[in-house]
C-alpha positions as CSV (number, residue, x, y, z in Angstrom):
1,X,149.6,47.3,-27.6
2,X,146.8,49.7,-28.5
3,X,144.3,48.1,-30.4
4,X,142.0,49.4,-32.8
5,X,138.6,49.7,-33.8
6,X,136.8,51.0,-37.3
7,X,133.3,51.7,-37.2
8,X,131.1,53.3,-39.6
9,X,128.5,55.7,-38.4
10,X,125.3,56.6,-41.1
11,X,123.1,59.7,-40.8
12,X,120.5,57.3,-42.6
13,X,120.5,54.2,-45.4
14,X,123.9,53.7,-47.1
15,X,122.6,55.4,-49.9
16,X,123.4,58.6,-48.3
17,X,126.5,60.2,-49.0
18,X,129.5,59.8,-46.8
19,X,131.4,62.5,-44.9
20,X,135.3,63.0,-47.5
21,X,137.2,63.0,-43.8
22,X,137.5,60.7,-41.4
23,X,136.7,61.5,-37.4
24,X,139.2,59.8,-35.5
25,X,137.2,58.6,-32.0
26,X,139.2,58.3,-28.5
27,X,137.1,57.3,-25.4
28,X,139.1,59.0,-22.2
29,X,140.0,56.5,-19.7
30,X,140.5,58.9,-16.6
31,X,138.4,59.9,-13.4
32,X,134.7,61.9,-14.0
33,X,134.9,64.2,-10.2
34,X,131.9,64.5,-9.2
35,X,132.6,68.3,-8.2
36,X,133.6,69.1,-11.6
37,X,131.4,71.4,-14.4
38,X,133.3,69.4,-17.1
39,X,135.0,65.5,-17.5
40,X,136.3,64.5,-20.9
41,X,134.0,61.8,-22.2
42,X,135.7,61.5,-26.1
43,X,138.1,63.2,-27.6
44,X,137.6,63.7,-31.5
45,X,140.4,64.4,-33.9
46,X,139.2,65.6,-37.5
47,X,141.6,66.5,-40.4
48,X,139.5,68.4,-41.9
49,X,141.0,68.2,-45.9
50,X,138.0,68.8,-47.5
51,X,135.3,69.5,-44.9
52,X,134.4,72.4,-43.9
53,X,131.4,72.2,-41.0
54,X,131.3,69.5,-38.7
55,X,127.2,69.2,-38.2
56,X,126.8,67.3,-34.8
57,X,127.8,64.0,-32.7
58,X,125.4,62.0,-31.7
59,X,125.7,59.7,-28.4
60,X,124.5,56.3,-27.5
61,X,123.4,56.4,-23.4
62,X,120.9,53.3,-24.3
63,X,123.3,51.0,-21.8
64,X,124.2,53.9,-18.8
65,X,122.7,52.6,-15.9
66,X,123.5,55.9,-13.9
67,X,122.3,57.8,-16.9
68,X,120.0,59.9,-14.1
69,X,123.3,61.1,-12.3
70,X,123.9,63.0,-15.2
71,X,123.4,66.8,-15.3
72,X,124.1,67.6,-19.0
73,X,126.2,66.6,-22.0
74,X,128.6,68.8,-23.7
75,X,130.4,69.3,-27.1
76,X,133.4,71.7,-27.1
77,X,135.9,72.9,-30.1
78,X,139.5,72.8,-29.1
79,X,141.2,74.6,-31.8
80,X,143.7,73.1,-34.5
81,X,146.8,71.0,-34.1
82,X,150.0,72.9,-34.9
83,X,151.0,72.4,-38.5
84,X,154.7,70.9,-37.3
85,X,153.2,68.1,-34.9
86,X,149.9,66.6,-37.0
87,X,152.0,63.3,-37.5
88,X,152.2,63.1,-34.0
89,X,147.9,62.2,-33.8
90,X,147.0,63.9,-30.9
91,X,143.9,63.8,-29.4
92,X,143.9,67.5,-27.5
93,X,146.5,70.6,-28.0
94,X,146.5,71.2,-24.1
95,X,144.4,69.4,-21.2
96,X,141.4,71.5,-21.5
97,X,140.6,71.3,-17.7
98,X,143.7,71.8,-15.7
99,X,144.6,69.4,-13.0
100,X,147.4,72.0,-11.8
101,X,146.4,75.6,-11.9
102,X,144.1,77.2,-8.9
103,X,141.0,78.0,-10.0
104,X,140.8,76.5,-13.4
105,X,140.7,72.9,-12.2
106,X,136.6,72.0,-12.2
107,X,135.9,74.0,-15.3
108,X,136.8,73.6,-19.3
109,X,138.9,76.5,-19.2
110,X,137.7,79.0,-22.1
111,X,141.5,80.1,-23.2
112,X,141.0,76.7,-24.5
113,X,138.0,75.5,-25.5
114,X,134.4,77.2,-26.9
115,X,131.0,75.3,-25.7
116,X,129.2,74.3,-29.2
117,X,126.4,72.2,-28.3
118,X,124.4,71.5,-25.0
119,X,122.3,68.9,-23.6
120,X,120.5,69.0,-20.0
121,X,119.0,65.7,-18.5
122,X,119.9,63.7,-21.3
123,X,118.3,60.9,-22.0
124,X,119.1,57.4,-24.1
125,X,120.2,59.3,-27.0
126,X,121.7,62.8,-27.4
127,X,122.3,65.1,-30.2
128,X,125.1,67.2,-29.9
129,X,124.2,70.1,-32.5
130,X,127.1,72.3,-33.5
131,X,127.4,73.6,-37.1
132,X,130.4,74.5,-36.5
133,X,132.7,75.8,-39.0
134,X,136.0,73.5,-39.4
135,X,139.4,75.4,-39.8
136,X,142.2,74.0,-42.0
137,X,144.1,71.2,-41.0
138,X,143.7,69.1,-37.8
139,X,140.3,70.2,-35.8
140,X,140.2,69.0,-32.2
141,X,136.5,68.6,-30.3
142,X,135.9,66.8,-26.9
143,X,132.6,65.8,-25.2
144,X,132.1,67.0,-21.7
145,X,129.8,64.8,-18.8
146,X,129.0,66.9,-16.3
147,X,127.5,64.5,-12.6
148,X,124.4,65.8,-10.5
149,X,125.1,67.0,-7.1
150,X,124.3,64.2,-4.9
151,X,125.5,61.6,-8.0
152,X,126.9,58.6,-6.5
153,X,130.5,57.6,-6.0
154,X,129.6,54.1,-7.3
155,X,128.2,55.3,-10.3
156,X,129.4,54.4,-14.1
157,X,129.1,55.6,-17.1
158,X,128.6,53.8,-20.5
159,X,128.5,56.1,-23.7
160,X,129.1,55.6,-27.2
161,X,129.4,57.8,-30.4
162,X,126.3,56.9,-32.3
163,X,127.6,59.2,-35.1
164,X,129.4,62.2,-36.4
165,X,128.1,64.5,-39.4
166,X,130.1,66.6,-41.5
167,X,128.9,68.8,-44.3
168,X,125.4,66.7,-44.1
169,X,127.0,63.5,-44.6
170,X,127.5,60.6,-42.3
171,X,131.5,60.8,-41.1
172,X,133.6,57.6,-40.8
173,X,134.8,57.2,-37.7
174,X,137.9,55.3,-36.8
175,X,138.0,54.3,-33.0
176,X,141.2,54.3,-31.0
177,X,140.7,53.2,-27.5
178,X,139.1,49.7,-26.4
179,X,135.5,49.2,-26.6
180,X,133.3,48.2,-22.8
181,X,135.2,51.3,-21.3
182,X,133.3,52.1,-18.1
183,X,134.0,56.0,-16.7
184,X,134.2,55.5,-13.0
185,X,133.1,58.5,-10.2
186,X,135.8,60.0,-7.7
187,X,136.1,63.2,-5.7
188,X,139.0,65.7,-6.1
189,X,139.6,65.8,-2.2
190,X,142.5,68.4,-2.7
191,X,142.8,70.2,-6.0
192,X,145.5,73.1,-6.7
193,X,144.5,76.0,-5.0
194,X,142.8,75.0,-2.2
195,X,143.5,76.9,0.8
196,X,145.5,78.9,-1.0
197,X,148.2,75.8,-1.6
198,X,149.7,75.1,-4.5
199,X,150.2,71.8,-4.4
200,X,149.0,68.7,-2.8
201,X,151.6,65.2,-3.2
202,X,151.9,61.6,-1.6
203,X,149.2,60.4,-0.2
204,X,148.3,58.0,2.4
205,X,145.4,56.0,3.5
206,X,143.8,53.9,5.9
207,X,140.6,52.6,7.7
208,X,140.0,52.6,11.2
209,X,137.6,50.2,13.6
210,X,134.9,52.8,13.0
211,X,134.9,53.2,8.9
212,X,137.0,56.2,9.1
213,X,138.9,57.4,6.3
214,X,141.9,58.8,6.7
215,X,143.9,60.6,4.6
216,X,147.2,62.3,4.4
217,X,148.9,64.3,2.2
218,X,152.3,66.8,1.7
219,X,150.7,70.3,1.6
220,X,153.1,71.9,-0.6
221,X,152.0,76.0,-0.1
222,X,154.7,77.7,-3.2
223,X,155.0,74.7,-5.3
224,X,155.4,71.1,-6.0
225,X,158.7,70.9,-4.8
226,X,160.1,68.3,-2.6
227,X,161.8,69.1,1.1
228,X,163.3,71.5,2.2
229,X,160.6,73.8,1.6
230,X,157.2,75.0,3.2
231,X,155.9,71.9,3.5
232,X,153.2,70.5,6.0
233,X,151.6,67.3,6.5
234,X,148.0,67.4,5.9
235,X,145.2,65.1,6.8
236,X,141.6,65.1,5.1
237,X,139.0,62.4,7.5
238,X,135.7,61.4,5.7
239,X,133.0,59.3,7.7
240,X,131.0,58.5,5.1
241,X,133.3,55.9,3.2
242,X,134.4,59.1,1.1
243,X,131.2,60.2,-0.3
244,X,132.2,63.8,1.9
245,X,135.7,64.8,3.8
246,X,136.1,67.1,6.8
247,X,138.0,70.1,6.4
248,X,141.7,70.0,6.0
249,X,143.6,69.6,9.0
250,X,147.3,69.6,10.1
251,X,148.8,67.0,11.7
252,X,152.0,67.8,11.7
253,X,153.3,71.5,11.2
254,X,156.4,73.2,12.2
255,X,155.9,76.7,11.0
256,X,158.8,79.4,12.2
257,X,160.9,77.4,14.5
258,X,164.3,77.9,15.4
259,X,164.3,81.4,14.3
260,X,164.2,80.1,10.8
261,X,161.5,80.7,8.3
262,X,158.4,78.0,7.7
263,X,160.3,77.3,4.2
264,X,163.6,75.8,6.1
265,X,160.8,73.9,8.4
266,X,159.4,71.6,6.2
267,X,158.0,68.0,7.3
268,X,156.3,65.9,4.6
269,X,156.2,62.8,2.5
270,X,153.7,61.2,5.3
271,X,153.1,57.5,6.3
272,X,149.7,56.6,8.1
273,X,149.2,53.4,10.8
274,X,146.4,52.3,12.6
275,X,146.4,50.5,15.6
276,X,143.4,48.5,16.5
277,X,145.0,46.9,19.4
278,X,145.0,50.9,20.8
279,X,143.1,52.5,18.7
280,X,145.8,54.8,17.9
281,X,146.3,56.3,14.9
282,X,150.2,57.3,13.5
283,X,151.6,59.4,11.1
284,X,155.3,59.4,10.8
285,X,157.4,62.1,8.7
286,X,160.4,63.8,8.1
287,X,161.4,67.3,9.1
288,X,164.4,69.0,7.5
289,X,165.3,72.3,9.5
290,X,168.0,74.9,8.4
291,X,168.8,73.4,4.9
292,X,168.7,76.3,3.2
293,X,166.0,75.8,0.5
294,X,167.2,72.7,-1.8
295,X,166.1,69.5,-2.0
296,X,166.6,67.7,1.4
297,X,167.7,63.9,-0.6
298,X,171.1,65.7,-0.7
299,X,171.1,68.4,1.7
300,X,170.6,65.9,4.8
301,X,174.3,65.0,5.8
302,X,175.9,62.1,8.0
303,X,175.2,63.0,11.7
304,X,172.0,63.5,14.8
305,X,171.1,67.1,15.2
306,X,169.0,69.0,13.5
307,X,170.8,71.2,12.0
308,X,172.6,68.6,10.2
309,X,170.3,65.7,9.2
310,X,166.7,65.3,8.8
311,X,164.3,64.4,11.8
312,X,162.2,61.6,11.6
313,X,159.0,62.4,13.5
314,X,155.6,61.1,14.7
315,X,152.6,62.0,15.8
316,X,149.6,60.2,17.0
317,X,145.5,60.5,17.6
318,X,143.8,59.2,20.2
319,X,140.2,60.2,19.0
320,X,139.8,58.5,14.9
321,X,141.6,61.2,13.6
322,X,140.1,64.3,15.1
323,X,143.2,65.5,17.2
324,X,146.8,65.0,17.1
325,X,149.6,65.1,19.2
326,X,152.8,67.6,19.1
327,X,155.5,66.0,17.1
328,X,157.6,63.0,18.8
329,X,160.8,62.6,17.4
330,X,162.5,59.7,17.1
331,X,165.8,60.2,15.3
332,X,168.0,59.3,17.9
333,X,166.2,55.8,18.3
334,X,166.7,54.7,15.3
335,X,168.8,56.1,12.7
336,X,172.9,55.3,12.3
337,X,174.7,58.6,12.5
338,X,176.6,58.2,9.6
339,X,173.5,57.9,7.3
340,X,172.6,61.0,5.2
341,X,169.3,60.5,5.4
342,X,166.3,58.8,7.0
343,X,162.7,59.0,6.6
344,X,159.7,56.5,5.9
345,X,158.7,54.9,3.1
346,X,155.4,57.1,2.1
347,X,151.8,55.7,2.1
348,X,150.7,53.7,5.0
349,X,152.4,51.0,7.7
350,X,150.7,48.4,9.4
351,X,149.9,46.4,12.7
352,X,151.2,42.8,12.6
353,X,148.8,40.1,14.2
354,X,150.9,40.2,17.8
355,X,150.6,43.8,17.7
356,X,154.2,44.9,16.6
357,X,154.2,47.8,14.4
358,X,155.7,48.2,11.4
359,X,156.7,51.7,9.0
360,X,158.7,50.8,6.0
361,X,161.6,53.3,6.1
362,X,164.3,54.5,3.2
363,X,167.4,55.6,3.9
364,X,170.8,57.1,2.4
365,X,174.3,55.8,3.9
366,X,177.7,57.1,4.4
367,X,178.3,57.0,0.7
368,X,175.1,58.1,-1.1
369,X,173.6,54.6,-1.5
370,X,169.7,54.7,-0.3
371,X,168.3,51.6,1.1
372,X,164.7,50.3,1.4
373,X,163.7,48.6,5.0
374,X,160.9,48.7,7.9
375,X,161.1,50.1,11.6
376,X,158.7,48.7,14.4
377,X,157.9,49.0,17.8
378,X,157.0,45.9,20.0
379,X,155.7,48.5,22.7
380,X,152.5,50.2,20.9
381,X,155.0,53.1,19.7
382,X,157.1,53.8,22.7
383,X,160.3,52.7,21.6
384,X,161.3,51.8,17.7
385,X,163.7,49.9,16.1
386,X,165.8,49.1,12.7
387,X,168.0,46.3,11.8
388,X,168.9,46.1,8.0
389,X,168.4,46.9,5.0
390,X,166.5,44.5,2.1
391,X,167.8,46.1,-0.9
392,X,170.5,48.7,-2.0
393,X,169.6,51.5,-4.5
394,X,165.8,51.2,-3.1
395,X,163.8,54.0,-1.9
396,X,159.9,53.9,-1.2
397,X,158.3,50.9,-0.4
398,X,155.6,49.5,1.4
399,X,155.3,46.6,3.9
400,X,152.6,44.1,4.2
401,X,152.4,40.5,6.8
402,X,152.0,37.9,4.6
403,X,151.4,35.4,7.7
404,X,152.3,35.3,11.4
405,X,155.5,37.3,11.6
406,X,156.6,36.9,7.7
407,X,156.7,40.6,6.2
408,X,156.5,40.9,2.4
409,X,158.7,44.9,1.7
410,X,157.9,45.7,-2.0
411,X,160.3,48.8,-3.3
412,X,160.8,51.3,-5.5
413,X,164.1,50.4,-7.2
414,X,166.1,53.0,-9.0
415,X,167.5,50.5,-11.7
416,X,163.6,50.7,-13.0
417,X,161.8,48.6,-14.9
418,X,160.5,46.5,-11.9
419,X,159.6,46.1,-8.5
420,X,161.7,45.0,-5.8
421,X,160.6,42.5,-3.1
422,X,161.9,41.0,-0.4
423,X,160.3,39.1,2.5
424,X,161.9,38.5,6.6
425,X,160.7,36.5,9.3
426,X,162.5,38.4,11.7
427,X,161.8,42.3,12.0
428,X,164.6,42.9,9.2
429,X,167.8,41.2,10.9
430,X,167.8,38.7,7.7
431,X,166.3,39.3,4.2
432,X,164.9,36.8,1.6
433,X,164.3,38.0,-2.3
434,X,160.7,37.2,-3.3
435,X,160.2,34.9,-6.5
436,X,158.2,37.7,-7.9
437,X,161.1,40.7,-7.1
438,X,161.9,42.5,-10.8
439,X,159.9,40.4,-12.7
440,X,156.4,40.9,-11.7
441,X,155.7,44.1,-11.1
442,X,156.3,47.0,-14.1
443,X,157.1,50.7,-12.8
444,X,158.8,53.6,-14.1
445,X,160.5,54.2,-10.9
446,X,157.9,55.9,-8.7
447,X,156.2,55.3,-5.4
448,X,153.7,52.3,-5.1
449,X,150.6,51.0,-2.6
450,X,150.5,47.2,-1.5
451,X,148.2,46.2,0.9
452,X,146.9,42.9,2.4
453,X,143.5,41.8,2.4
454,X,143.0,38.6,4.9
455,X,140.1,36.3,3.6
456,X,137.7,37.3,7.2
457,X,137.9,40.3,6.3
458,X,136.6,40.5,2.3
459,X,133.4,39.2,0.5
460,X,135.5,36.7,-1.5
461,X,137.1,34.6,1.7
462,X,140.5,34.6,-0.2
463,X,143.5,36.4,1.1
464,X,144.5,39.0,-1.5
465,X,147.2,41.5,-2.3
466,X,146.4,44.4,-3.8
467,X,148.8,46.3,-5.7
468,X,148.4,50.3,-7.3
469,X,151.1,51.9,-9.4
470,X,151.4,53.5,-13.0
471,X,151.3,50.3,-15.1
472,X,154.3,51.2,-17.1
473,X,158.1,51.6,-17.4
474,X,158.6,55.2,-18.5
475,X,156.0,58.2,-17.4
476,X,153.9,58.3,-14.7
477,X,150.4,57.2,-16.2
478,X,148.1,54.6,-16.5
479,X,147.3,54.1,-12.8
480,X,146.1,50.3,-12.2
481,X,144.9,48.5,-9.3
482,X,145.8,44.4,-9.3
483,X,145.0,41.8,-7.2
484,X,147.1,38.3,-6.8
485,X,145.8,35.8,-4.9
486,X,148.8,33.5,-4.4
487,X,150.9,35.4,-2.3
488,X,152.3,38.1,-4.6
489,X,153.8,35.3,-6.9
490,X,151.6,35.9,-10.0
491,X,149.3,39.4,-11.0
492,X,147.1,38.1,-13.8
493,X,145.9,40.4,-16.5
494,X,141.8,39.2,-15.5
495,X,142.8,40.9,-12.0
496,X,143.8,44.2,-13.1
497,X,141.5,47.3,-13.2
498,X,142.9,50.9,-15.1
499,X,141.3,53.7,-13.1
500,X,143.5,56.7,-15.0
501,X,145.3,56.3,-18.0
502,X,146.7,59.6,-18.5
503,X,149.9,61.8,-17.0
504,X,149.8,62.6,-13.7
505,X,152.5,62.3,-10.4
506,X,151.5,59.0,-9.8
507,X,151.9,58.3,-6.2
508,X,148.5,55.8,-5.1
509,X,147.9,54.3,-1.4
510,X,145.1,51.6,-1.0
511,X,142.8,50.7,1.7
512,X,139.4,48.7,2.2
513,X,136.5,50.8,2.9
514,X,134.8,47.8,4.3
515,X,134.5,44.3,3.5
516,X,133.6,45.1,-0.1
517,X,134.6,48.0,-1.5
518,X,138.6,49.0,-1.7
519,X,139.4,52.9,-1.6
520,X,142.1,54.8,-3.2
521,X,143.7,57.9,-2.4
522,X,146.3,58.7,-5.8
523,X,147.7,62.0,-7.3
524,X,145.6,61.6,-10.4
525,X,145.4,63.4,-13.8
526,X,142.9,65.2,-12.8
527,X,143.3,66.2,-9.1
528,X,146.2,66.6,-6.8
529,X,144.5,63.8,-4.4
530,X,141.6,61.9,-6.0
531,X,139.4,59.6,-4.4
532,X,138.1,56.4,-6.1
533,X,136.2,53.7,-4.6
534,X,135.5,49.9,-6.6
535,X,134.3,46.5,-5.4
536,X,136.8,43.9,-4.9
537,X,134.4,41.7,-7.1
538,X,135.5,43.8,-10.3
539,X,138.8,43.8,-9.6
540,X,138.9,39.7,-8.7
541,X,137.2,38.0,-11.4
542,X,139.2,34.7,-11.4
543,X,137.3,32.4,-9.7
């Protein structure tokens, strides 16, 4: 539950007069992108019954280490709540920089919002001067941080509202979010528009043997739409731990083929694998061809050919990335023909210790049931195989080696609530529910990133698991990072970090950058595919 917070801010001694409404205070708990003019830093909420100018906010920077990284402080009117939902406390009529719509997705968009007050180069403490004149009934205002070019990914930001003045007096202010919030930096490495796309969904990650990041994506060019549609996978490479990424390339693109149009050749909801027994680098997809244009999930029907059911496809890169090779497809290796549907469960596969590779896969049978499982290959990707199923009514899931030949699957499971989870010993001929399957985990139903972190390989020397999804049972927000460090049995509370706490898709995929710092790659609220980097010391604070 929410808690919160009064605190009473004075223009001088408490002699002085104090403001007749009270300023309701809520800190934003959601990325600051680095490439952006404007990143909500507090949202205030004034009812303005008897005021009629709200003076100025004042800021407390005093404990902002990266207080240099910042290029200037803002203070922007919203505009009013309407009359019919003021019960309903809102903190903003609209999102005043849109995640969603090209070309409005790195400013405060002015439909919205008017710039009151500026500050460049601020320093410890900053007066946000307005006078500006208060309409009746609920007034909304938001502060605005916008980063230096060149600011650091690690950087974080500590602020606080010092005060707020209404009418000359001293307002007080009633906070609503938890105090010691800490804004973290990310890059927006696909926002709406981009390349003339409209929408960029389910990412992927991983690291290769040279610090390589790899990232994939659907590129979703008329809308957010799932398959069939035009739909390509997409795949942004960054050598610099994420700081910078390459342009966008295409890994996976099927454009006009068999005299059908690119929107009836869709491939998409990518999984990414590297190798580093080969150094090979897979991505693995499905490709739905002559559907018509509805959604694949019930389109795909029982049978092989493509005209029919959906293609499960791969390709691979030979060079970290940089090239990629024409589509493999592997349908006839591995799916039953009397499934609906296969694909593979989106985000990232692995190599087990003896080299066997491993995609978590999803599938619907002969009577509309989907199923969550894992594919490998024993042969570096020549051949691949699938025994059964670890759950009914499961869909995407991700796979992790908990030890020498043991597989942990954790699954989306459509009776919500929970995670699923299931571990084998045996490539998925036998199934074991895990003591932590629909008990552990919350989720509202929605993709989810687990990843395992072996104690050579991390500052800390303790094997980990590392977890993203939106911490919640219903709506798709409050992205959240956790760490267990008995297996997956427990996920403590003092192991848990909240990178975005507002509405977004909601589809995350974890990786380590290098021994020290984890990297996500998530549909956020405030790009289509932000970046976010943390040290696994933050996150793990159990000793």
């Amino acid at each position: 539950m929410r808690r919160f917070f009064l605190f009473l801010s004075w223009v001088g001694l408490a002699a002085i007069a104090v403001a007749a409404d009270t300023v309701f205070v809520k800190e934003a708990r959601v990325p600051v992108l680095l490439e952006r003019q404007d990143n909500v830093l507090f949202y205030l909420r004034i009812p303005a019954r008897e005021s009629r100018v709200l003076d100025g906010v004042t800021l407390d920077l005093s404990d902002c280490d990266a207080r240099g990284d910042i290029a200037a402080v803002k203070l922007y009117y919203g505009g009013v709540e309407a009359r019919q939902d003021e019960g309903k406390n809102r903190f903003a009529p609209v999102a005043y920089v849109s995640s969603q719509h090209a070309g409005k997705t790195l400013a405060a968009d002015p439909s919205y919002s008017i710039e009151c007050a500026r500050v460049d180069n601020p320093g410890k403490r900053i007066e946000l001067r307005a006078d500006y004149k208060l309409y009746p009934g609920v007034n909304f205002f938001w502060v605005s941080v916008q980063m230096k070019p060149g600011a650091s990914l690690a950087s974080k930001l500590r602020a606080g509202v010092e005060s707020v003045s209404l009418d000359g007096a001293a307002a007080l202010c009633r906070r609503v979010s938890p105090e010691g919030i800490e804004h973290r930096m990310a890059i927006g490495v696909r926002h709406a528009g981009d390349d003339g796309v409209a929408a960029f969904r389910i990412p992927g990650l991983v690291t290769t043997d040279r610090g390589t990041l790899l990232g994939v994506y659907d590129v979703r060019y008329n809308s957010s739409v799932d398959l069939q549609e035009h739909i390509d996978v997409g795949l942004s490479r960054s050598t610099d731990g994420g700081k910078s990424w390459e342009p966008m390339r295409l890994p996976l693109s099927f454009g006009e083929y068999g005299g059908l149009p690119a929107a009836q050749n869709g491939v998409g909801d990518p999984s990414i694998l590297f190798d580093p027994h080969t150094r090979t680098v897979w991505i693995a997809a499905a490709w739905t061809h002559g559907m018509g244009n509805q959604r694949a999930w019930w389109s795909s029907q029982p049978g092989m050919d493509m005209e029919r059911t959906a293609q499960l496809v791969l390709t691979k890169s030979t060079d970290d990335g940089q090239t990629w090779s024409a589509p493999i497809n592997i349908t006839s290796q591995v799916k039953d023909p009397s499934w609906r549907f296969l694909l593979q469960g989106p985000g990232r596969g692995i190599a087990m210790h003896d080299g066997t590779l491993v995609f978590p896969i999803q599938f619907i049978d002969s009577v509309g049931v989907p199923s969550a499982g894992v594919m490998y290959s024993r042969d570096g990707g020549e051949s691949w195989h699938i025994h059964n199923p670890a759950r009914s009514n499961t869909t995407e899931a991700q796979v992790v080696e908990l030890a020498d030949g043991v597989l942990m699957l954790n699954m989306r499971d459509n009776r919500g609530g929970s995670r699923a989870v299931a571990v084998t010993a045996d490539l998925g001929r036998t199934w074991t529910e895990h003591e932590s399957s629909r008990r552990a985990l919350p989720e509202p139903v929605c993709m989810a990133s687990l990843i395992r972190v072996e104690a050579d390989d991390n500052v800390l020397g303790r094997d980990l698991l590392l977890f993203s999804n939106p911490n919640t049972t219903k709506g798709r927000h409050h992205i959240t990072v956790k760490a267990s460090l008995d297996g997956g049995a427990t996920w403590l509370p003092e192991n848990q970090l909240l990178l975005d706490e507002e509405e977004g898709w909601g589809y995350t995929c974890l990786t380590m950058v290098d021994r020290e710092t984890v990297g996500i790659l998530y549909e956020s609220s405030v790009a289509h595919m932000t970046f976010q980097t943390f040290k696994l010391t933050e996150l793990v604070r159990k000793k």
